[in-house]
C-alpha positions, 0 to 999 in steps of 0.5 A: 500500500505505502508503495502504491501510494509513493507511486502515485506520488512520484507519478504526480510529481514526474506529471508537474515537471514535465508540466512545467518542462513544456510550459518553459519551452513554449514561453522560450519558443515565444521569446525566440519567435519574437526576437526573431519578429523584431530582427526581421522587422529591424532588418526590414526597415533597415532595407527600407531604408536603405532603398529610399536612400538609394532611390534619393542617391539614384536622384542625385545621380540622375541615372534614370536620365540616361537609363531611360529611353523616350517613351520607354520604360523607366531604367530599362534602357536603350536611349541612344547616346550620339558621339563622334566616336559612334552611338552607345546605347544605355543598359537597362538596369533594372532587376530582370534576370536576363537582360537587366542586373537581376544577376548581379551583386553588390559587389558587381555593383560597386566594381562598375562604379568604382572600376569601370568594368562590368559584372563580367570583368569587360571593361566599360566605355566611359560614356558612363561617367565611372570616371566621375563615379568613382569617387562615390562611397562603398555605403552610397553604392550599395544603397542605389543598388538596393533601390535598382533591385526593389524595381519592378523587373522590365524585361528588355533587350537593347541593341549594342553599341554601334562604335566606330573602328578604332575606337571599338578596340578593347586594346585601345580603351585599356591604353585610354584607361591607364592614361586617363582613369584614376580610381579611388573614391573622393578624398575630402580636403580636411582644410575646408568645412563639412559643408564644402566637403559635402558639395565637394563630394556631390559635384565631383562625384555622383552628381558627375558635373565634370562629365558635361562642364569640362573640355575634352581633347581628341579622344574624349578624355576630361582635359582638367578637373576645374570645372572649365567647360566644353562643349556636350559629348555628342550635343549641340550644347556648350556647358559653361565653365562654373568657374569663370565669371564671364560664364557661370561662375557664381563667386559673386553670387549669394548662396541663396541664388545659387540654391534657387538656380539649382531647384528652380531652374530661374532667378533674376539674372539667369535660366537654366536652359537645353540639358541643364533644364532637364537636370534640374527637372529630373534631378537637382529639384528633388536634393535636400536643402542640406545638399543643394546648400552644400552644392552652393557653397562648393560652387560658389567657392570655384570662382572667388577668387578669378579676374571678373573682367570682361572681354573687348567685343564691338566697339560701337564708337570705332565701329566702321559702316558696314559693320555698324549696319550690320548691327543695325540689320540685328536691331530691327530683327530683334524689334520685330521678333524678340523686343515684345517679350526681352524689351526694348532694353534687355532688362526682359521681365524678371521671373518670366522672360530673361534679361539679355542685358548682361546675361553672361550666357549670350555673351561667353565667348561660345555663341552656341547655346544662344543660337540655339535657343534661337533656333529651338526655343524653349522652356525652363525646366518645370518645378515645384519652385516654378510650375508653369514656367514661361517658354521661347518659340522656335524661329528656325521655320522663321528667320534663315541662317543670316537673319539668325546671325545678324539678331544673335550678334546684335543681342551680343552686343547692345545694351553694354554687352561686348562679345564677337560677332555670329555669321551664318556659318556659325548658324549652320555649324551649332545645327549640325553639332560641329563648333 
């Protein structure tokens, strides 16, 4: 009896262990399941994250401007880049497995940032500007590579570069590479500010500003790191040196304007027109205040300190009389086709047209960009900060190439302005791309 009764007992109390044995699994399995819940959802927003920055960056970058066609699908590629070394086509970059960068890894990623080569080792044509990029962050990198994946995958094949021999020779872009490229990611000046750095970075880097503002020579290579200027790698369009105050440098210029250039592309004495208006509708409108004023200050910095005068031009006083009817012919052109909107004296109206009285932009020593906005019209670039921006008509149906001449080179030199006189020929030249 006394056995049975211990037993029962025992039984009890083996019962009340394993009792308690699973009550503490279950409540471990419960806390595991949780820490578990909350690393995802860490890790989760932690991609999140990092996919909105990338998608900021990507902003920055502007890489949808490139990497989308016409009409096409957004990153998907084949807009057609038109150089005098031949046509390269942009890839598509979104996450298709087989013909975007589905495949590809950070690390792919980064090397054809970095590098310039791609996931399989080729060497890239710097048409994609990895000579500006590479001064971009491993951190930066990863981040607008997160954001490419998280796109929808667009399943597109682009055509391949169509470039011209010798040019196509992966011989003769290796020699180009070792002459030319410098890897390595941006090195701030520790003399300057957080500030100054930041701009430094954006510039030079991901925003790759020196791929259009710089000279090249023969063989498309950036002939120096100041911010110079030179004509677009197969565009009509001049981009003016940021540094030189008889172009678009802004050493005179208050920090403000500077931001206010950038995000709306207009103030009172300038308009950003031809490829600078897209990229300030398609990327510099969408910066944070924090950036775009690091920009301003960078940019800013580049002309401080440069001579500010101004070139000889036409002398009306010494003017002989061909000349002066010549200028006189301009003169009533733009009476009859511009004087309505720019006024009588240039001075145009401030926010919606254009002064011309002073506009550094018709006088630089390129008449390119005036001749074309001349020829094609056009409109600032439409943002937040000015949605319904006030546009030029194209007169190229209107005025022959003469008649273009003559009223270019009377706005390049009335009102104070003094700058060279355009011929038809010049018209003609800017047309064609060939200046």
């Amino acid at each position: 009896m006394r056995y049975q009764i211990f037993s029962s007992n025992h039984w009890k109390c083996n019962a009340l262990f394993w009792w308690c044995i699973a009550v503490l699994i279950l409540a471990l399995s419960a806390m595991v399941a949780d820490a578990i819940a909350a690393d995802t959802e860490r890790s989760s927003e932690g991609q999140g994250e990092g996919v909105m920055r990338g998608a900021y960056l990507a902003r920055v970058g502007n890489c949808m401007g490139c990497h989308t066609t016409k009409g096409g699908q957004p990153f998907a590629g084949g807009r057609r880049l038109s150089t005098s070394f031949g046509i390269f086509v942009t890839p598509n970059i979104t996450p298709d497995m087989e013909t975007g960068i589905g495949l590809w890894s950070e690390e792919d990623f980064w090397q054809a940032l970095h590098q310039g080569r791609s996931r399989d080792g080729r060497l890239l044509y710097p048409a994609f500007p990895y000579t500006e990029y590479t001064k971009v962050t491993r951190q930066d990198a990863d981040a607008i590579f997160a954001y490419l994946q998280s796109l929808s995958p667009v399943s597109q094949v682009n055509s391949p570069h169509d470039i011209f021999f010798p040019y196509n020779s992966k011989s003769l872009l290796a020699i180009w590479r070792a002459l030319y490229f410098k890897e390595g990611a941006y090195e701030p000046d520790q003399s300057k500010s957080e500030t100054w750095n930041r701009g430094a970075y954006l510039v030079q880097g991901l925003g790759h500003c020196n791929a259009c503002h710089t000279t090249r020579n023969i063989l498309g290579a950036s002939q120096d790191e100041a911010l110079a200027g030179g004509q677009i790698m197969g565009m009509n369009w001049y981009a003016p040196s940021l540094s030189s105050h008889l172009e678009a440098g802004s050493g005179g210029w208050e920090i403000e304007e500077i931001v206010a250039l950038l995000t709306t592309g207009i103030t009172k004495r300038a308009v950003a027109s031809g490829p600078m208006a897209t990229v300030v509708r398609q990327s510099l409108q969408y910066l944070s205040q924090e950036d775009t004023y690091a920009m301003a200050v960078y940019l800013k910095s580049l002309s401080e300190n440069v001579s500010s005068n101004m070139p000889g031009g036409v002398s009306f006083s010494v003017m002989s009389g061909s000349l002066r009817k010549h200028m006189d012919l301009g003169g009533k052109l733009y009476e009859e086709y511009c004087q309505t909107c720019h006024g009588s004296d240039g001075k145009g109206v401030p926010g919606i047209y254009p002064a011309l009285a002073g506009n550094r932009g018709v006088t630089m020593d390129s008449p390119m960009n005036v001749i074309l906005s001349v020829l094609n019209g056009g409109y600032p670039p439409t943002t937040a900060g000015n949605p319904r921006p006030y546009g030029m008509p194209p007169f190229q149906q209107v005025l022959r190439n003469e008649e273009v001449a003559l009223v270019v080179s009377y706005i390049r030199n009335a009102w104070g302005n003094r700058s060279s006189l355009v011929s038809a020929v010049d018209v003609d030249r800017s047309k064609g791309g060939n200046y």
